[in-house]
N, C-alpha and C positions, 0 to 999 in steps of 0.2 A: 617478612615474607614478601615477595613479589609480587604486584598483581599483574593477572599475564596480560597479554595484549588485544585490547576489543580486538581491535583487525584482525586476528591471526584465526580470532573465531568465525570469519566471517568465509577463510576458506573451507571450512567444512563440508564435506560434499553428501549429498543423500543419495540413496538410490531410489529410480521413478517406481513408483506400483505398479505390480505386473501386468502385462496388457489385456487389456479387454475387463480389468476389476474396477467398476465403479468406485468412486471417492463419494463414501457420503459427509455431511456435515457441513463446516465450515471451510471454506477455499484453504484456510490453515490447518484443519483439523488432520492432515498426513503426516504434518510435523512432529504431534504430539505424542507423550510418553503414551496413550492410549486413545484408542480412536472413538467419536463420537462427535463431538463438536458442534456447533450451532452456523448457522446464517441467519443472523438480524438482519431484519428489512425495513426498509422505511425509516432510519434513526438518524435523520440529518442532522448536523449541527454548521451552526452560523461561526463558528471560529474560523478565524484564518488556517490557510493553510500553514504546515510546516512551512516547507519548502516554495520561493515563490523567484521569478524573473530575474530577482536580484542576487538569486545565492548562483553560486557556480564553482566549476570542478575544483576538489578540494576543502569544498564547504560541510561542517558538521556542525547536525542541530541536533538538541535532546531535550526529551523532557520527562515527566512520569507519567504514565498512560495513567487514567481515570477511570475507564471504564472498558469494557471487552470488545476486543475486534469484533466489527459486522461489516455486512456488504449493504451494497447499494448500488444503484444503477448507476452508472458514468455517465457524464455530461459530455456534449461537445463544448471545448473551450469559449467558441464564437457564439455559437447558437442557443446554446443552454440548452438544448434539446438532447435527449435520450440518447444513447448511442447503442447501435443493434449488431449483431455479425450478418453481414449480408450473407445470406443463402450461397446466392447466385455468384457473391463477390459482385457486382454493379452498386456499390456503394459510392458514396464521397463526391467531390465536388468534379472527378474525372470520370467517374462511373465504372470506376476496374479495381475496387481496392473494398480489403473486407469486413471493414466498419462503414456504416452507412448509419445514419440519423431516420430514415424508413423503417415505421417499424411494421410493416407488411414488405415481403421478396419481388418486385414488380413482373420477374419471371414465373416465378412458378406461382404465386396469390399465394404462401404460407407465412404466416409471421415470422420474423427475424428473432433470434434468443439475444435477448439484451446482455449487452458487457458488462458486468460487473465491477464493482471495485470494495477494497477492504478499505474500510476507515479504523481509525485508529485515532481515540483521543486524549490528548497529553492537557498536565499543566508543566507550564515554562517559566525561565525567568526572563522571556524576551520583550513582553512589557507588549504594549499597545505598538499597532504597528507605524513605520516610520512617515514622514511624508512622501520618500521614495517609494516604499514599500506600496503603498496607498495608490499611487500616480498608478506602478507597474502593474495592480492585479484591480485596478478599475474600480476601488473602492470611493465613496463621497465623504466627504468632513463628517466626523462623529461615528463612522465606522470601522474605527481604527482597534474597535475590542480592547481585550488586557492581556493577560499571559496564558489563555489560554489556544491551542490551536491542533490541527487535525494534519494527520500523517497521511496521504493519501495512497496507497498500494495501488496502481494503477496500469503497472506492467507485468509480464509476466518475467522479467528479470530480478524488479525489486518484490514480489513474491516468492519468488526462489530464496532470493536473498534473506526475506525474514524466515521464510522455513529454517532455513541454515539457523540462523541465530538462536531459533529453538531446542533444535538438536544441539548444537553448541552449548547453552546454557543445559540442557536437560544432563550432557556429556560432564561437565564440570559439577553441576547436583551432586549426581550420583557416587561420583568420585569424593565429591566433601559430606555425603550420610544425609544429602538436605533434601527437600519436599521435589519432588518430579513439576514441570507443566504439564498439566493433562489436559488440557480443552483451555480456549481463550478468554475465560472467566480468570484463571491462576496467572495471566499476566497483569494484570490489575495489582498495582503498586510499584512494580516493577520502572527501571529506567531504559527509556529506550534511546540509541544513538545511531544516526541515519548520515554517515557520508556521500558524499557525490564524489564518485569517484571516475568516470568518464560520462561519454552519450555513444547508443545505438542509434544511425541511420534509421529509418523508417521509409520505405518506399512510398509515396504520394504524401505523405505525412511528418510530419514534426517529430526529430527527434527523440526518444527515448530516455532520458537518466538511466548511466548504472550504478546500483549505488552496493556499500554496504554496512549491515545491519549489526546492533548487537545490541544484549539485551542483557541486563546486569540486577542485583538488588541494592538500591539505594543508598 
């Protein structure tokens, strides 16, 4: 038997929830065979990232997720500081763009709702990271870790993208008589594989990855 093509699952298209219906859950939770889902907060982890300076278009990493997607607040790369959706949009280092590191709106005095991101933790066989590796993502000697490391969902393209990978793998279950994903607890074991496959522009800001996603059993 053949097995089909990560990529071909990766076109899978969804339809958005109808307007005006809240998404409760997890930022993933719309994906799944049913809805409920979680957001973990606060579960950082010290692994390297997946995906770092050095990888580029074309590049595909994988590894087995460990434990269940959750969110956490996004960092600004430089500052290490929190990152908020400005209100006003008067964010960022030009004052007109709608990520801002404020987490108070300097127009209106309301708090900025902080950007989120989904983490996602693998083991790899990619070993402790390289001395390049190391240079690129500002690491010191003796912080180079092991085979473990964290997938970071951080746009709203590579969030689509793993949606897709769910329904895709949920699409393929179903068809072979096997267990559904229902919430981001049943990805746990699973192999996840993340290409880079082009970059979105970003107006005042750094590029984007698009990547895609697929999501298989071991």
């Amino acid at each position: 038997m053949t097995n089909p093509d990560p990529w071909a699952a990766a076109s899978v298209t969804t339809a958005p929830p109808p307007a005006g219906q809240p998404q409760e859950g997890g930022a993933l939770s719309g994906a799944f065979a049913s809805s409920g889902g979680t957001a973990l907060f606060g579960q950082g982890s010290l692994a390297p990232s997946l995906f770092n300076k050095t990888h580029f278009i074309g590049t595909v990493r994988e590894g087995i997720i460990t434990k269940a997607p959750y969110e956490q607040p996004s960092r600004d790369f430089n500052s290490k500081m929190p990152k908020y959706w400005s209100a006003s949009k008067v964010g960022g280092d030009t004052k007109n763009r709608a990520v801002t590191t404020d987490a108070i709106d300097g127009p209106t005095g309301k708090p900025n709702r902080p950007v989120m991101d989904v983490l996602i933790e693998l083991d790899t066989e990619y070993g402790p990271l390289s001395a390049q590796e190391m240079a690129a993502v500002g690491r010191e000697p003796g912080q180079g870790g092991d085979g473990k490391r964290v997938y970071v969902v951080s746009s709203r393209d590579a969030l689509d993208s793993f949606r897709k990978a769910i329904v895709a793998f949920n699409q393929q279950a179903q068809a072979a008589g096997q267990k559904l994903l229902t919430c981001e607890e049943d990805t746990v074991g699973l192999k996840l594989q993340v290409k880079r496959v082009g970059q979105k522009p970003n107006a005042g800001g750094n590029p984007s990855w698009i990547v895609e996603t697929h999501l298989s059993r071991p």
